[in-house]
N, CA, C and O of each residue as an XYZ file, in Angstrom:
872
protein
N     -15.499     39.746     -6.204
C     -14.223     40.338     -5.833
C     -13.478     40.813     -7.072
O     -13.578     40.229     -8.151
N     -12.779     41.821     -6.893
C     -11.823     42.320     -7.910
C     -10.721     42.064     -7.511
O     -10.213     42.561     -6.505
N      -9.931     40.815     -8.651
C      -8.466     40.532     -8.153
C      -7.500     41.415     -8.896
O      -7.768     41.712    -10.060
N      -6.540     41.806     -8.402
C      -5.791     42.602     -9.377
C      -4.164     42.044     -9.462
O      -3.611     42.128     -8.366
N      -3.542     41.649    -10.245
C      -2.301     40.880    -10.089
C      -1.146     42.160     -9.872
O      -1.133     43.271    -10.402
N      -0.149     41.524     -8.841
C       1.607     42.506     -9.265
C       1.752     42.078     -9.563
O       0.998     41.319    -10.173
N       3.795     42.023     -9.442
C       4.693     41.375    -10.059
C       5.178     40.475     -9.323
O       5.749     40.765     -8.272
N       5.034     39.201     -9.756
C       5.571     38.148     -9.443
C       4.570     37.450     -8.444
O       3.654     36.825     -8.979
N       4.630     37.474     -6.699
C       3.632     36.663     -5.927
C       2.675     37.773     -5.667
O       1.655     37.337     -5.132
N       2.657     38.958     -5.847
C       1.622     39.561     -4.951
C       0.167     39.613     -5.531
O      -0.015     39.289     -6.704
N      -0.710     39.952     -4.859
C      -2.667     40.032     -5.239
C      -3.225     41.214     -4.315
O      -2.793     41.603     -3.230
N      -4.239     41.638     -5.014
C      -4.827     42.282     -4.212
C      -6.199     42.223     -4.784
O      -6.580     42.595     -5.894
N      -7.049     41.531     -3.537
C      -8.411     41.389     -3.237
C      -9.480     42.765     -2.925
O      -9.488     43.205     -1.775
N     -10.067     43.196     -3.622
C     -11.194     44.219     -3.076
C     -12.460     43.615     -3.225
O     -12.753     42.834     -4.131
N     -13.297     44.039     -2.205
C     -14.950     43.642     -2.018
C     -15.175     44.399     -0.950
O     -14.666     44.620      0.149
N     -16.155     44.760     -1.640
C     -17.537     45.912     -0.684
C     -16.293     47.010      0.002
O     -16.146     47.020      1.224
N     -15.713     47.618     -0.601
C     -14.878     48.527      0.298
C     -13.675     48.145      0.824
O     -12.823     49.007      1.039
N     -13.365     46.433      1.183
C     -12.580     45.984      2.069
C     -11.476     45.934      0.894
O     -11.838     45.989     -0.281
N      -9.878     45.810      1.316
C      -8.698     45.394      0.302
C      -7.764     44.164      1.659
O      -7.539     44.201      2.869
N      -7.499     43.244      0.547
C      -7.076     42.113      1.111
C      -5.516     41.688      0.324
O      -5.579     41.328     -0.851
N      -4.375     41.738      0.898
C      -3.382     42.069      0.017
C      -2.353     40.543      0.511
O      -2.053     40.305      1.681
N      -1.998     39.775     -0.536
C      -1.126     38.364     -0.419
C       0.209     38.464     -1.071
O       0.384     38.513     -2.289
N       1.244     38.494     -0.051
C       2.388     38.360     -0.519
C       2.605     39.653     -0.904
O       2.534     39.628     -2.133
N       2.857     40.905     -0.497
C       3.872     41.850     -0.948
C       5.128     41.759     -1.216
O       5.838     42.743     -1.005
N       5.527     40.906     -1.589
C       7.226     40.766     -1.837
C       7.939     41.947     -2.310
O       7.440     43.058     -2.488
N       9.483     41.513     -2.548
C      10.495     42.764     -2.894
C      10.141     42.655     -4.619
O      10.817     43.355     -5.373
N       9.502     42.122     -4.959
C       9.409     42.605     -6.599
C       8.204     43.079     -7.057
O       7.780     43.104     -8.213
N       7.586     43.535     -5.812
C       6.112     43.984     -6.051
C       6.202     45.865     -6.372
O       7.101     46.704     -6.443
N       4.889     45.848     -6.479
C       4.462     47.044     -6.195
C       4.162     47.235     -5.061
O       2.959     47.013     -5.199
N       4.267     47.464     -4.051
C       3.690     47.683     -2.762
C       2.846     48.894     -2.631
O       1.653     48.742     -2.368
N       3.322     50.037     -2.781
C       2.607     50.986     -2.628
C       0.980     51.099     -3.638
O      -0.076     51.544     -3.188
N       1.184     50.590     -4.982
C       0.191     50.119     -5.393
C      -0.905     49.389     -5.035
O      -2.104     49.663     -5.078
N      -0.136     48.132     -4.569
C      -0.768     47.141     -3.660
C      -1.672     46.683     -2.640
O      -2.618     45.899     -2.573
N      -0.926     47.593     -1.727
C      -1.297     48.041     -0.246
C      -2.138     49.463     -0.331
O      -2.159     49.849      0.838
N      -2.569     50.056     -0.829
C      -3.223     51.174     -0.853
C      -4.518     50.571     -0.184
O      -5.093     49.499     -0.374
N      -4.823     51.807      0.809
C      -6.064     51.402      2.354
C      -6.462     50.023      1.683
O      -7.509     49.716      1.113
N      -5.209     49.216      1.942
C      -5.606     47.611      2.415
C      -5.958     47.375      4.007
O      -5.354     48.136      4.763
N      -6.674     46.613      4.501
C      -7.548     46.395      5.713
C      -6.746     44.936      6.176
O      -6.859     44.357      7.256
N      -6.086     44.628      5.255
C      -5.523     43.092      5.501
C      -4.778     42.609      5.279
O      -5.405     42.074      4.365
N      -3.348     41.944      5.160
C      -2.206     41.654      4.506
C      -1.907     39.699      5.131
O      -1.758     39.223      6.257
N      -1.935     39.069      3.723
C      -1.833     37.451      4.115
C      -0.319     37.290      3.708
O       0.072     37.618      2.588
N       0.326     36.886      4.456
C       1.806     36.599      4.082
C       2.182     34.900      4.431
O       2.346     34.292      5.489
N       2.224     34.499      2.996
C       2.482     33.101      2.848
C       3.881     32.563      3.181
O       3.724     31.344      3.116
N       5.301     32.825      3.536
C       6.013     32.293      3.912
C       7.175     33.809      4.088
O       6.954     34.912      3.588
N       8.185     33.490      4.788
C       9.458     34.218      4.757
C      10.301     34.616      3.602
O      11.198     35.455      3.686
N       9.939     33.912      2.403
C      11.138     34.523      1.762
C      10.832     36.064      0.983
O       9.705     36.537      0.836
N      12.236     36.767      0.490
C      12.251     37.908      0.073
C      11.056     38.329     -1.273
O      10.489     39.399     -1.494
N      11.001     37.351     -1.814
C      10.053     37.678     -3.005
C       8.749     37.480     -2.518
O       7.925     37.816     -3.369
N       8.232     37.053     -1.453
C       6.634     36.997     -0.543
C       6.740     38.292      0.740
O       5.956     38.122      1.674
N       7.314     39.080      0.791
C       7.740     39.732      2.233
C       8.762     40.446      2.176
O       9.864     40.014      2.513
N       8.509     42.029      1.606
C       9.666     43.170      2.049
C      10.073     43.369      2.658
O       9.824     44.562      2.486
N      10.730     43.376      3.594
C      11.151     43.567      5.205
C      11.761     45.150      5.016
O      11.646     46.001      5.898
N      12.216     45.312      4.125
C      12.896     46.701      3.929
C      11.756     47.911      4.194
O      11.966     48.965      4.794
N      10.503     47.477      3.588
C       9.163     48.772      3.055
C       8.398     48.119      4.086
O       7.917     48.929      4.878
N       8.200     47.219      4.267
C       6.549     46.938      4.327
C       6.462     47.119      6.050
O       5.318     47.385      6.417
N       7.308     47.035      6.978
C       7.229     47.303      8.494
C       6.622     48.777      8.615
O       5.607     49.172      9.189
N       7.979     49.715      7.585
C       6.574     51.189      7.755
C       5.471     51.108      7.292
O       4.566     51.778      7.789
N       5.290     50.449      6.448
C       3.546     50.582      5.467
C       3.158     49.968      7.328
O       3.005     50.830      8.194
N       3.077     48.858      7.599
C       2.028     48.630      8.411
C       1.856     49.490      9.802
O       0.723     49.623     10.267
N       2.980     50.065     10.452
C       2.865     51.163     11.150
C       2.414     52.125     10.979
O       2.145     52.823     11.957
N       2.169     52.530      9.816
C       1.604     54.231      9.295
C       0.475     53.743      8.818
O      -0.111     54.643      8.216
N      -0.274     52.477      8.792
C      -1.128     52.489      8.338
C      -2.279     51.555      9.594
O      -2.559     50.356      9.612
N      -2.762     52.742     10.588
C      -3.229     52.227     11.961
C      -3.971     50.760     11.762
O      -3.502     49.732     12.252
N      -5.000     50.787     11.100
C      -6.067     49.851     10.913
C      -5.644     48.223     10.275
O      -6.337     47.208     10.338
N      -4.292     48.386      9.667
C      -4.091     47.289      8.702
C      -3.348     45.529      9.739
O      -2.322     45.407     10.408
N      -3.997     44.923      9.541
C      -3.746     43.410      9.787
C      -3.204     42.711      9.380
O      -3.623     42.374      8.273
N      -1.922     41.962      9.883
C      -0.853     40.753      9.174
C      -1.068     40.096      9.480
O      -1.527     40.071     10.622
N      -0.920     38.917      8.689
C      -1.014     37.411      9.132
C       0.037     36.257      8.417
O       0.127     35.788      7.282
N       0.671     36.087      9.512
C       1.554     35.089      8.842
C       2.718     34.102      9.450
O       3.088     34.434     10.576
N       3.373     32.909      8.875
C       3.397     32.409     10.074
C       4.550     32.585     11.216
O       5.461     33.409     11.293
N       4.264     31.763     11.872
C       4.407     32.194     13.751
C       5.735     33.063     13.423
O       5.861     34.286     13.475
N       6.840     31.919     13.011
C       8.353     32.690     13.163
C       8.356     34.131     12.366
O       9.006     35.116     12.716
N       7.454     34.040     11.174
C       7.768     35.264     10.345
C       7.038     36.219     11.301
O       7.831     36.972     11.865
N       5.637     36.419     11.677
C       4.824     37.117     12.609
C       6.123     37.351     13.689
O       6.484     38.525     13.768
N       6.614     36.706     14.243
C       7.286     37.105     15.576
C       8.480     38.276     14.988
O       8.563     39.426     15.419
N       9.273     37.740     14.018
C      10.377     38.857     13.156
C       9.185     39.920     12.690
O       9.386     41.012     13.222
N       8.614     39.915     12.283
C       7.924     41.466     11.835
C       7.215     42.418     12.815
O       6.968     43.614     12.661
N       6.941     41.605     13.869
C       6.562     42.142     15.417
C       7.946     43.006     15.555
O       7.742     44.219     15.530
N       9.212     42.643     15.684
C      10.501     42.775     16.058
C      10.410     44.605     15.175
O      10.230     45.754     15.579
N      10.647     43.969     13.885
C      10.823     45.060     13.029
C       9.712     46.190     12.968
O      10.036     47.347     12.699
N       8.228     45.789     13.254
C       7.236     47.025     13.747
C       6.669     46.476     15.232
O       5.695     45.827     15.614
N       7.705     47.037     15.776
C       7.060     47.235     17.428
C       5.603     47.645     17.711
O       4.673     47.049     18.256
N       5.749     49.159     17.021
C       4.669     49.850     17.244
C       3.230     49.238     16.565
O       2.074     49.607     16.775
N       3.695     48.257     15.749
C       1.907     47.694     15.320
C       2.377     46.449     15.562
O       2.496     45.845     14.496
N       2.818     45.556     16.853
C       2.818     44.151     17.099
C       1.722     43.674     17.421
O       1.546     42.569     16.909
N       0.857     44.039     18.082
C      -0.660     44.008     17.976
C      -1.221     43.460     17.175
O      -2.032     42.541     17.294
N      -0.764     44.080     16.082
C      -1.726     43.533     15.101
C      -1.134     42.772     13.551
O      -1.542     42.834     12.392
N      -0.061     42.105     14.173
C       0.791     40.973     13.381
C       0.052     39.441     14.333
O      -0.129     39.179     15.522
N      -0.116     38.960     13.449
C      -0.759     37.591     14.349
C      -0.106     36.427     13.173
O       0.298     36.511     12.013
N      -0.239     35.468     14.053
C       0.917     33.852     13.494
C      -0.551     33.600     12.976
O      -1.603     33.932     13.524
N      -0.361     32.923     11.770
C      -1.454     32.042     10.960
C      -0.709     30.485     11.605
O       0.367     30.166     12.110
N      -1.852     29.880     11.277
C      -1.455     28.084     11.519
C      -2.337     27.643     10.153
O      -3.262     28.267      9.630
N      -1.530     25.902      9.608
C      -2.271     25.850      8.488
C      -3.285     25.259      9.725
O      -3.118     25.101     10.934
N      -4.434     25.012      8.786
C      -5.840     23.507      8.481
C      -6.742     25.042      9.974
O      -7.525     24.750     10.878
N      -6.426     25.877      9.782
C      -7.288     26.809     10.494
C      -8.645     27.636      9.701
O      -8.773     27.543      8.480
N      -9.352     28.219     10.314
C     -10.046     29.479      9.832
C     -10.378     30.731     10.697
O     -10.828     30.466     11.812
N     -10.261     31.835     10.434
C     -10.333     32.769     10.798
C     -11.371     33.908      9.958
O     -11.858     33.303      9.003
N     -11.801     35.154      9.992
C     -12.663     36.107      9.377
C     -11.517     37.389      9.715
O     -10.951     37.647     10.777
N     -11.423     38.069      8.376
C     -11.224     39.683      8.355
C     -11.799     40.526      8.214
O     -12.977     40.193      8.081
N     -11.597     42.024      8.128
C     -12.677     42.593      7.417
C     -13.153     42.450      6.291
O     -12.624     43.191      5.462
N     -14.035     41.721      5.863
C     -14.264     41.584      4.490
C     -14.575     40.512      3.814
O     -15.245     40.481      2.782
N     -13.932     39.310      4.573
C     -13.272     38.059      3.900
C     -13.528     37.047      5.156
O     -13.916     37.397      6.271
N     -13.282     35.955      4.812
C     -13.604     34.900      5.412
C     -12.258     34.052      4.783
O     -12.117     34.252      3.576
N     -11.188     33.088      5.429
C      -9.862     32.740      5.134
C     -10.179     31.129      5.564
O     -10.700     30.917      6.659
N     -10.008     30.551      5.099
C      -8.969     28.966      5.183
C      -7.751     28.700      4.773
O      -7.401     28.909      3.611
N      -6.837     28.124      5.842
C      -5.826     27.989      5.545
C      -5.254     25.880      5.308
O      -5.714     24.860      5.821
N      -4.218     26.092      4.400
C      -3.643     25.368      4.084
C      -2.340     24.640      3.972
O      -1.722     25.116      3.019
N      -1.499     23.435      4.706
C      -0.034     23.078      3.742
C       0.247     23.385      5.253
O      -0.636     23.238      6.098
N       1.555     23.834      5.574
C       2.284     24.383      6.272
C       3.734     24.286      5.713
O       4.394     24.595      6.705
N       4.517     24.067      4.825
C       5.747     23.612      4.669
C       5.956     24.290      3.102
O       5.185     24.106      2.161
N       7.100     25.055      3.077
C       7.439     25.151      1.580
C       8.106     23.933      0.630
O       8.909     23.090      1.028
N       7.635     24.045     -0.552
C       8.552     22.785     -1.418
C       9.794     22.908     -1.212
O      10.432     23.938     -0.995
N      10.228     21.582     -1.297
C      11.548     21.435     -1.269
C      12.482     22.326     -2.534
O      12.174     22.136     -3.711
N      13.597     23.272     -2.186
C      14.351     23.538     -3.075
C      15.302     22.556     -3.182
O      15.345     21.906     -4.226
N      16.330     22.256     -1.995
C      17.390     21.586     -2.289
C      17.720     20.899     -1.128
O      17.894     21.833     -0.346
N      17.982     19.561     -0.310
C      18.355     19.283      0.902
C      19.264     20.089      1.539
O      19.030     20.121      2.747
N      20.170     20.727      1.226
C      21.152     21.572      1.434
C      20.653     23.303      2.214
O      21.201     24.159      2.908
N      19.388     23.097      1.607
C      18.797     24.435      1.625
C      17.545     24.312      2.641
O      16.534     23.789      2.171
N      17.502     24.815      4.224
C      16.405     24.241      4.820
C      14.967     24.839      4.433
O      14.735     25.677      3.562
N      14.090     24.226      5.262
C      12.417     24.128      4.770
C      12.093     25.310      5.914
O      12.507     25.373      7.072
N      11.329     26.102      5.287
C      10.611     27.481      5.914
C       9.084     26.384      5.895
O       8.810     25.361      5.268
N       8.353     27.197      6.896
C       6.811     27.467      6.924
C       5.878     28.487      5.704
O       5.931     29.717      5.671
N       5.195     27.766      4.929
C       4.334     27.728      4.385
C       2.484     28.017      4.475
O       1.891     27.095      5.034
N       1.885     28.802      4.142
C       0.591     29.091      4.375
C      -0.075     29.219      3.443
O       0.056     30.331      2.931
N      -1.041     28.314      2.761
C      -1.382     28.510      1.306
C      -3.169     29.233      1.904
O      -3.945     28.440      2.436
N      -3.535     30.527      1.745
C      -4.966     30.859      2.222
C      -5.595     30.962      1.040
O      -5.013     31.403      0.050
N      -6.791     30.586      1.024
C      -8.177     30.299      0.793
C      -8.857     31.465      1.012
O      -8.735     31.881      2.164
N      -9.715     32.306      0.086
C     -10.401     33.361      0.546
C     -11.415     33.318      0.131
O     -11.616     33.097     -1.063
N     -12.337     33.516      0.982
C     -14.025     33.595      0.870
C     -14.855     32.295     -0.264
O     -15.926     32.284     -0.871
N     -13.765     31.355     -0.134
C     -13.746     29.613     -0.796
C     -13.952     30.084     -2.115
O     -14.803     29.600     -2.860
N     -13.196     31.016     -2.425
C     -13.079     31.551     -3.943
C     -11.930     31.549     -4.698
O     -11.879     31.134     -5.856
N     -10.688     32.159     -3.860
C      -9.495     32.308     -4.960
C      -8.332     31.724     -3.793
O      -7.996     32.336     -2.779
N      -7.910     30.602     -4.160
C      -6.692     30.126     -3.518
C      -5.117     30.567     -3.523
O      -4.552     30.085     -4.505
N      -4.401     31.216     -2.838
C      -2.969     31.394     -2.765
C      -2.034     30.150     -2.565
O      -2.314     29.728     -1.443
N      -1.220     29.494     -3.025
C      -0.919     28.532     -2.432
C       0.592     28.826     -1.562
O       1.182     28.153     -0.717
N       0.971     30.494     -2.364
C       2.474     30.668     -1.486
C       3.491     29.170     -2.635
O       3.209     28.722     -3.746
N       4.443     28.892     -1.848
C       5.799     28.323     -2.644
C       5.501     26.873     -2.076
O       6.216     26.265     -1.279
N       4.399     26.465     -2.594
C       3.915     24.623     -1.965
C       2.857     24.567     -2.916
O       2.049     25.491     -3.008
N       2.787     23.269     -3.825
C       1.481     22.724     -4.542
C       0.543     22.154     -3.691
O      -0.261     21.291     -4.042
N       0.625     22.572     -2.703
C      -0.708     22.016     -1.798
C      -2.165     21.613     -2.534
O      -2.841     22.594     -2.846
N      -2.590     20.639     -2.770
C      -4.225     20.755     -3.056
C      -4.946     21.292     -2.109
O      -4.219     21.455     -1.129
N      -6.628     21.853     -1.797
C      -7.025     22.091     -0.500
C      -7.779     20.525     -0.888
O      -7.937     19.923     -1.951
N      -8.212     20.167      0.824
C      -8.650     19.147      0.760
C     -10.138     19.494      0.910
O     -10.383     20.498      1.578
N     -11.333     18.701      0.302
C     -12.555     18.056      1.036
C     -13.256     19.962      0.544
O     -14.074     20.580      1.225
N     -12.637     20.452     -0.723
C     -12.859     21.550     -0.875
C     -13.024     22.354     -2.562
O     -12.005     22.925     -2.951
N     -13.865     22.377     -3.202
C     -13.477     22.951     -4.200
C     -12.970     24.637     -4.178
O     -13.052     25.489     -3.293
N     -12.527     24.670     -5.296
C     -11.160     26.030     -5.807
C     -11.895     26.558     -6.780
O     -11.657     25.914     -7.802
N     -12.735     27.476     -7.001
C     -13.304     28.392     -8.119
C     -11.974     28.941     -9.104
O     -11.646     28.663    -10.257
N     -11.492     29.689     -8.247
C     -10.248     30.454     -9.047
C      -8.822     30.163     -8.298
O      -8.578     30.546     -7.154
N      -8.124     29.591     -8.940
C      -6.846     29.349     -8.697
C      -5.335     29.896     -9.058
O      -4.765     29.340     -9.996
N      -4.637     30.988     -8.342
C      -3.399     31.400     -8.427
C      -2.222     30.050     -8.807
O      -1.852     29.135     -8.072
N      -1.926     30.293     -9.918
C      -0.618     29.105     -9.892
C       0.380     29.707    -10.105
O       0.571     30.522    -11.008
N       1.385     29.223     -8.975
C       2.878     29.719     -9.548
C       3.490     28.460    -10.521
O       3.627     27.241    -10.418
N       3.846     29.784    -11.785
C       3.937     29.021    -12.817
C       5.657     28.536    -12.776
O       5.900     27.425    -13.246
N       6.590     29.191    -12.334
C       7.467     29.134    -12.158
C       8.505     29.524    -10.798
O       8.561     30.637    -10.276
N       9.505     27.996    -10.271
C      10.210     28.630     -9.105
C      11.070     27.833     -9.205
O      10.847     26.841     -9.899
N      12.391     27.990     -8.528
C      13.611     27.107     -8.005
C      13.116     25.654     -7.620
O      13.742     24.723     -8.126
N      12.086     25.369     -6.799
C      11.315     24.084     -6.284
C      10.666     23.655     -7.309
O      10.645     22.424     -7.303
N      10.043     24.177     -8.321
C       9.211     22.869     -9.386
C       9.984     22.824    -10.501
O      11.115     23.291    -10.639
N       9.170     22.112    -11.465
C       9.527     22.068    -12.446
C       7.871     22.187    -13.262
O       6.974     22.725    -12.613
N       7.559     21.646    -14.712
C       6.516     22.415    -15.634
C       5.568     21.251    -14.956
O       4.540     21.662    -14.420
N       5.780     20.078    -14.937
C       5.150     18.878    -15.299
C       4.435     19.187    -13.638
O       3.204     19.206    -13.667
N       5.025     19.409    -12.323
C       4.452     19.581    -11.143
C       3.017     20.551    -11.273
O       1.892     20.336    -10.821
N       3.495     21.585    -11.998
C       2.860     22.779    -11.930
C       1.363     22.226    -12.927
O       0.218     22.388    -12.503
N       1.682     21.570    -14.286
C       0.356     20.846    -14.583
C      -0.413     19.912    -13.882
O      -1.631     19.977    -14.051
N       0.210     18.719    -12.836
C      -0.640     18.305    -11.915
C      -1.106     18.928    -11.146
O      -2.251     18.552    -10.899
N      -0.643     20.136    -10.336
C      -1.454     21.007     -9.474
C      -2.673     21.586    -10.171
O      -3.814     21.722     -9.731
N      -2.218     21.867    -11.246
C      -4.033     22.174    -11.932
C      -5.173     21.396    -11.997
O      -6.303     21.681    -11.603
N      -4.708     20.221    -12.620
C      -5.269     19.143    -12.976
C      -5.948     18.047    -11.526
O      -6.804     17.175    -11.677
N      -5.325     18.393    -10.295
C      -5.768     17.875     -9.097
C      -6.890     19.222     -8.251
O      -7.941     19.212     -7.612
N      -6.392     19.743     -8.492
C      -7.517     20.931     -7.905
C      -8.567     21.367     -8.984
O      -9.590     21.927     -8.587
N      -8.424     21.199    -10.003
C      -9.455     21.543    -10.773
C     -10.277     22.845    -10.778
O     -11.508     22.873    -10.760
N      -9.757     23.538    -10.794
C     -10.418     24.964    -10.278
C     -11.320     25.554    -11.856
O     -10.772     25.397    -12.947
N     -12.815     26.262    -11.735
C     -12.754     27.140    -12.824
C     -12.413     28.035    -13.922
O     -12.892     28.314    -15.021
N     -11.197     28.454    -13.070
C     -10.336     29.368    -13.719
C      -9.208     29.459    -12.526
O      -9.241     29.320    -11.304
N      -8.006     29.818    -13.681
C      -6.680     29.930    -13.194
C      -5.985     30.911    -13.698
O      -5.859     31.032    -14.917
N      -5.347     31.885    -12.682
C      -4.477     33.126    -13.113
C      -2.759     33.435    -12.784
O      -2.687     34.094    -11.747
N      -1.798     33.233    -13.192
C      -0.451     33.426    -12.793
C      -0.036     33.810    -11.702
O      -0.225     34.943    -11.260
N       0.646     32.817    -11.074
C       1.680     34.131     -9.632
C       3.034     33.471     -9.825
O       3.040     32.383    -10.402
N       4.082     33.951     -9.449
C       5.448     33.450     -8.896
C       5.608     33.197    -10.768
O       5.564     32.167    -11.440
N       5.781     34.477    -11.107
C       5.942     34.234    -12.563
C       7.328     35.298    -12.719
O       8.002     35.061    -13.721
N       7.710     36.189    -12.030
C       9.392     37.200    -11.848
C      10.031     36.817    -12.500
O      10.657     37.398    -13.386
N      10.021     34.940    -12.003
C      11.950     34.698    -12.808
C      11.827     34.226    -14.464
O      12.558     33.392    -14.998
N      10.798     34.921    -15.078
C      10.656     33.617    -16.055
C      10.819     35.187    -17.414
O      10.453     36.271    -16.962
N      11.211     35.179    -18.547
C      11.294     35.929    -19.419
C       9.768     35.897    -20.195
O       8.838     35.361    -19.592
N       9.546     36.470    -21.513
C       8.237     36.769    -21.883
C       8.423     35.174    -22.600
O       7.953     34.221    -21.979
N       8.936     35.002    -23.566
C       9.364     33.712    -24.352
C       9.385     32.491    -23.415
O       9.010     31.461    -23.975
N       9.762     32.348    -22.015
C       9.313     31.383    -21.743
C       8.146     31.138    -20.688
O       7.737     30.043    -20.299
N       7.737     32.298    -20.341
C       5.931     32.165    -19.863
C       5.332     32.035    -20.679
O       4.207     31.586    -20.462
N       5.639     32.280    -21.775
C       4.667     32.016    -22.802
C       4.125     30.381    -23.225
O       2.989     30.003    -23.514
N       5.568     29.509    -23.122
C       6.440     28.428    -23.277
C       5.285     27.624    -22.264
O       4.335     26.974    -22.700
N       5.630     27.850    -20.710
C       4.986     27.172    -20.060
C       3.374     27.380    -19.685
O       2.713     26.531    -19.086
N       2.819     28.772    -20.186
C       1.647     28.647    -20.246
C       0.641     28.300    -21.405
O      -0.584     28.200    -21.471
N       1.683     28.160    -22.289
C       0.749     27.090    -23.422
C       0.638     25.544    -22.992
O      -0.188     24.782    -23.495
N       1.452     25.215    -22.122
C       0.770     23.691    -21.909
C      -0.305     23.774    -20.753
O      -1.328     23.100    -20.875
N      -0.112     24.616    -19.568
C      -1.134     25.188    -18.607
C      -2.730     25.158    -19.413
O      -3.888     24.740    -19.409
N      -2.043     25.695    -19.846
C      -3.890     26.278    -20.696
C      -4.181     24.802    -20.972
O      -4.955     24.150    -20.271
N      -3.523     24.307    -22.028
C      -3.892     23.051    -22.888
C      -4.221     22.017    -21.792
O      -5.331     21.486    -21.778
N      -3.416     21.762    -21.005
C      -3.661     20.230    -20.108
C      -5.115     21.296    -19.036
O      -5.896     20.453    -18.594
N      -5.338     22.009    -18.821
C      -5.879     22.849    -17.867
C      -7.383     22.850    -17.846
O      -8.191     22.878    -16.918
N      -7.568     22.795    -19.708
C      -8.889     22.774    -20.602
C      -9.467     21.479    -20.727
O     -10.672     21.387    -20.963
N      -8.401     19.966    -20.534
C      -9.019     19.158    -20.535
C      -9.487     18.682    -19.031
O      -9.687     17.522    -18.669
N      -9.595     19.740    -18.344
C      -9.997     18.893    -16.767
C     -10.793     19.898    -16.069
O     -11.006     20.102    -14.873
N     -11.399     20.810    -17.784
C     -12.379     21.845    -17.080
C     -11.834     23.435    -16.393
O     -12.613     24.330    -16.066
N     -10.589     23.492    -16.299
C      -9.924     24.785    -16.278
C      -9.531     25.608    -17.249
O      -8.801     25.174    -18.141
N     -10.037     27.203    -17.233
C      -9.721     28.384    -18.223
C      -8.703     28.532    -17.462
O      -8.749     28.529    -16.231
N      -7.610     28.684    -18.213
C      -6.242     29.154    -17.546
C      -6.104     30.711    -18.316
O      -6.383     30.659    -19.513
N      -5.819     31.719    -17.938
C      -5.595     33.428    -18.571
C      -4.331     33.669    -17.979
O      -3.978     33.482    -16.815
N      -3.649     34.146    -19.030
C      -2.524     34.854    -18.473
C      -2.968     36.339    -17.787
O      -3.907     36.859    -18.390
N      -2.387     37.216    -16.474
C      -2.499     38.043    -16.189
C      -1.132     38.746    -16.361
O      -0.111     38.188    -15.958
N      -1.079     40.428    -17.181
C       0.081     41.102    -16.472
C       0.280     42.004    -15.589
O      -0.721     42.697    -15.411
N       1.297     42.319    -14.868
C       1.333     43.008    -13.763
C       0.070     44.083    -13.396
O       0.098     44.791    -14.403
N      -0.728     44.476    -12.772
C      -1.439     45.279    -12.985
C      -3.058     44.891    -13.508
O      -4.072     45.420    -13.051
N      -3.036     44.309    -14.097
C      -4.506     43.843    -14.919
C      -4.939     43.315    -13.826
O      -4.263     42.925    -12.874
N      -6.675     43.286    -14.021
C      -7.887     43.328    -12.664
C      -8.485     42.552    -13.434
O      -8.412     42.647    -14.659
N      -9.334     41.452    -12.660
C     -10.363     40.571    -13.203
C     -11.320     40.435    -12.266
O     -10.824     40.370    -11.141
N     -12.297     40.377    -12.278
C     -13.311     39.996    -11.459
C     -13.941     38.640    -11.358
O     -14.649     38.165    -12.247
N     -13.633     38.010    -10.173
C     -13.870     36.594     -9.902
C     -15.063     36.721     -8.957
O     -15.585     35.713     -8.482
């Protein structure tokens, strides 16, 4: 697969023809992104995972393309593209399903806690083709499962550095590449991905920084 990173949560998956697109948020590229994508995984409701402004026309004008995500968000984006409700469908975690292209496990159901004050959305961390894990805004481990390549959000309102090194260090993945990295300046991604790497290497993980745009092949 060729992963290609945006800005901040989004990915985009290509193999054999197929494009598989996670998290379009409002700080993405979308149009970049989504170009004849066949598939769109949307890990939770909030604004930085899910345009609501762009992305209802992208999936209407674009006949063939598939959402998935969960129930309440699926039911609001049904709302907002009538004309392709069809083909918005609710993900559930501890499921599996097949797209074009791809083969999905899902994970978690619940976002991390930001603040008691602040309530808990639904969460979907997917698994693709038991290769590159999304986890969305939850350190979920997968269970009873190894992680080849692992997306970490390196930075959010809900963690802190020290969370974000046990999530490496419990999943253990081959290699690890940045997401949910928006709010953070160059000086301090830098900051928190020098200990990433370092604690990352002793438990058998290459951690790489990706920037917006750059493609790797996993």
């Amino acid at each position: 697969m060729l992963l290609t990173k945006f800005t901040h949560a989004c990915v985009r998956l290509e193999k054999d023809s197929h494009v598989l697109v996670i998290d379009p948020g409002g700080f993405s590229e979308l149009d970049s992104a989504l170009r004849d994508a066949s598939t769109v995984l949307i890990t939770h409701e909030h604004d930085d995972h899910v345009d609501r402004e762009r992305l209802p026309g992208m999936i209407t004008s674009a006949a063939g393309m598939q959402v998935y995500a969960p129930e309440a968000l699926a039911d609001e984006l049904r709302e907002l593209a009538p004309e392709a409700a069809a083909r918005i469908h609710a993900a559930a975690p501890q499921t599996r399903f097949s797209v074009p292209g791809f083969e999905i496990r899902t994970y978690g159901g619940q976002h991390a806690l930001i603040h008691p004050h602040i309530p808990m959305v639904d969460n979907i961390g997917y698994l693709v083709d038991d290769e590159v894990y999304h986890p969305g805004d939850a350190l979920v481990v997968p269970h009873r499962q190894h992680v080849p390549t692992l997306l970490v959000p390196v930075h959010a309102p809900w963690s802190k550095t020290s969370e974000v090194i046990d999530f490496i260090t419990s999943v253990r993945p081959d290699r690890a590449y940045p997401i949910h990295d928006g709010l953070l300046n160059t000086m301090g991604q830098g900051l928190v991905e020098k200990h990433l790497s370092r604690f990352g290497e002793l438990y058998g993980t290459r951690y790489e920084h990706l920037e917006p745009g750059q493609s790797v092949t996993v």
